[in-house]
C-alpha positions as CSV (number, residue, x, y, z in Angstrom):
1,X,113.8,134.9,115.3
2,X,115.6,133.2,112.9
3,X,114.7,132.8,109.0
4,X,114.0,129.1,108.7
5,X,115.8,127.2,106.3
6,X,115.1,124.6,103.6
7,X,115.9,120.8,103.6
8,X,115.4,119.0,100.4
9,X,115.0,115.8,99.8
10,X,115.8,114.8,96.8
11,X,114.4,111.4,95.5
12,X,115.1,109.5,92.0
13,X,111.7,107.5,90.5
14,X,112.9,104.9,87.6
15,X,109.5,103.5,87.7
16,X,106.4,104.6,89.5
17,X,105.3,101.3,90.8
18,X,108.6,101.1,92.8
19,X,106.7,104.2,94.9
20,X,104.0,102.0,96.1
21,X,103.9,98.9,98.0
22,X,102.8,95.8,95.6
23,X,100.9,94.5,98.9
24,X,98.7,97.2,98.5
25,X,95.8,96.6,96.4
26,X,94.2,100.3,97.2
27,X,98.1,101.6,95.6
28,X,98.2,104.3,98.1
29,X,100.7,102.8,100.5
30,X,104.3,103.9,100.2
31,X,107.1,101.6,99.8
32,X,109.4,99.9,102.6
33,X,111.9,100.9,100.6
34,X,110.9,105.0,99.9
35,X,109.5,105.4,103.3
36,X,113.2,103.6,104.7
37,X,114.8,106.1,102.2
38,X,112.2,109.2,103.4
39,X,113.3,108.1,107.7
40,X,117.0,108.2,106.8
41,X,117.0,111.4,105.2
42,X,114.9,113.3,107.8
43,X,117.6,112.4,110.6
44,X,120.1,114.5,108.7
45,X,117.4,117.3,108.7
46,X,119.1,120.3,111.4
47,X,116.4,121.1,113.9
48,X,113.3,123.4,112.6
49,X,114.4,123.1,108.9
50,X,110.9,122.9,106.8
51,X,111.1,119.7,104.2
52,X,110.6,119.8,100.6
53,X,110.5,116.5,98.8
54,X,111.9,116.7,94.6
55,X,110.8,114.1,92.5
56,X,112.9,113.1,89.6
57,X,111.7,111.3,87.0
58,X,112.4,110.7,82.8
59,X,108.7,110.1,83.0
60,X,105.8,112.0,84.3
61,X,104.4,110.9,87.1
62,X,100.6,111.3,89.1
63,X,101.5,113.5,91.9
64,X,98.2,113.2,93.4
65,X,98.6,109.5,94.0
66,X,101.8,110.1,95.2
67,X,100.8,112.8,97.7
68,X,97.6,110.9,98.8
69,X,100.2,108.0,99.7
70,X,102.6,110.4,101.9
71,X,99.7,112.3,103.6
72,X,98.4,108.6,104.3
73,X,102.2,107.2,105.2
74,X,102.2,110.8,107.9
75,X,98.9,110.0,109.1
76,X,99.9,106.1,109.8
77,X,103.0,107.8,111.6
78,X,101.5,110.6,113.2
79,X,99.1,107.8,115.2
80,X,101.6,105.7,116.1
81,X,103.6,108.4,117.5
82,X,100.3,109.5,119.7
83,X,99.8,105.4,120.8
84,X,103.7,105.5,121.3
85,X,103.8,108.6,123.6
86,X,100.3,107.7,125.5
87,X,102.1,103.8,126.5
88,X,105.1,105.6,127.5
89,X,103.4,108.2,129.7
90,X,101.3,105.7,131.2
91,X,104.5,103.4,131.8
92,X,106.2,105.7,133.6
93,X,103.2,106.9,135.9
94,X,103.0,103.2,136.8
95,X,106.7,102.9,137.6
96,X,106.5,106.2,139.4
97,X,103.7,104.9,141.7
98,X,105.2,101.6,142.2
99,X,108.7,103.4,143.1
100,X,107.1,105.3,145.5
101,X,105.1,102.6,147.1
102,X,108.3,100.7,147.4
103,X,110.4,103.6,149.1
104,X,107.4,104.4,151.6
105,X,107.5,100.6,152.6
106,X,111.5,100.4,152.6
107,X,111.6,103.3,155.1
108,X,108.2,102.7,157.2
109,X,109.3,98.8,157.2
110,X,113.3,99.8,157.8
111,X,113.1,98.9,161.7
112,X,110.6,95.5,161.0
113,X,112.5,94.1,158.5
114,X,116.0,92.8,158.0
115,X,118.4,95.4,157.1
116,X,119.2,93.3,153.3
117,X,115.1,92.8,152.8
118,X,114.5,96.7,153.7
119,X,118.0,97.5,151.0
120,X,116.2,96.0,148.4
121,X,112.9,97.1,148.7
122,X,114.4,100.8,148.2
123,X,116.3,99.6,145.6
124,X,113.6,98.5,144.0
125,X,111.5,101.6,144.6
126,X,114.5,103.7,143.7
127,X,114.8,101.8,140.3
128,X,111.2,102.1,139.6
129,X,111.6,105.7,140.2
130,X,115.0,105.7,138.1
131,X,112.9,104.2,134.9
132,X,110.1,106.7,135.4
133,X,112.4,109.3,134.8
134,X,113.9,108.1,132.2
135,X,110.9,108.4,130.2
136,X,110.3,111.4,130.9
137,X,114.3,112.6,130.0
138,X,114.8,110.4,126.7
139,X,112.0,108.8,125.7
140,X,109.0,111.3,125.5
141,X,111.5,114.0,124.4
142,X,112.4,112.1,121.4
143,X,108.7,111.0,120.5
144,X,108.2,114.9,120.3
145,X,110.8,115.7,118.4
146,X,109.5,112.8,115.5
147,X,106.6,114.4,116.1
148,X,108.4,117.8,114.8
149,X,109.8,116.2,112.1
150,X,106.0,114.3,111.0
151,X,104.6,118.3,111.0
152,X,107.3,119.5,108.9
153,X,106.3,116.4,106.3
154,X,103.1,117.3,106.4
155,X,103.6,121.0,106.0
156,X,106.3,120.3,103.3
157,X,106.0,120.7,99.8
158,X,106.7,118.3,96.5
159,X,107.3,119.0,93.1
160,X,108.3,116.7,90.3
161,X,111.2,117.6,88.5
162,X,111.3,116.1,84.8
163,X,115.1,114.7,84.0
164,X,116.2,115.1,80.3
């Protein structure tokens, strides 16, 4: 097994506030801005890197807000992952059944039908079928794998880091 290796994510705080979204009268959800900033950096992240997340600052800063706010942000995440990945499997068992309801009445309905009508149906089926698939090849793979990446957050670690 290999040793796993450190990604760091370095991130620059002028001013608290800017951490925090100003919608937010609880001040415990994280900015469009740091969670856009926290997204981007995770996609250069090589696969089953752990996360630590620097904070530098001229001032010092209230970790414990700050980490309430990114357990909440993963949290948030996490669930719309789970509600993301549940549709999507659901989805494609619909399209599965539908595709194969479709091919059963293409080829028992072949001889009844005209030969265009009986095409379509198949295609149809086929399609559905197609689709289904393709959740289960691109789609639910890549809902995992943000998955990953939410668990390394979580299991990640901060520090501040006080600029001179």
């Amino acid at each position: 097994m290999l040793p796993e290796m450190d990604f760091t994510i370095k991130l620059k705080i002028d001013d608290e506030e800017k951490l925090y979204d100003s919608f937010d009268p609880s001040g415990i959800t994280l900015s469009g801005d740091v969670v856009s900033y926290l997204e981007d950096c995770i996609y250069d992240r090589k696969l089953g890197e752990s996360v630590t997340l620097e904070l530098f600052s001229k001032k010092n800063i209230d970790m414990d807000h700050f980490t309430k706010a990114l357990d909440k942000f993963l949290e948030k995440k996490e669930e719309r992952l789970k509600r993301e990945h549940l549709k999507n499997k659901l989805n494609s068992y619909r399209l599965l059944v539908i595709g194969i309801i479709f091919v059963i009445i293409g080829i028992v309905f072949a001889s009844k039908l005209n030969a265009v009508l009986a095409a379509i149906v198949s295609t149809i089926g086929s399609f559905s079928i197609w689709e289904a698939s393709n959740v289960w090849l691109q789609i639910i793979p890549e809902l995992r794998k943000e998955m990953l990446v939410i668990n390394k957050l979580q299991k990640g670690k901060s520090k501040l880091i006080i600029e001179d």
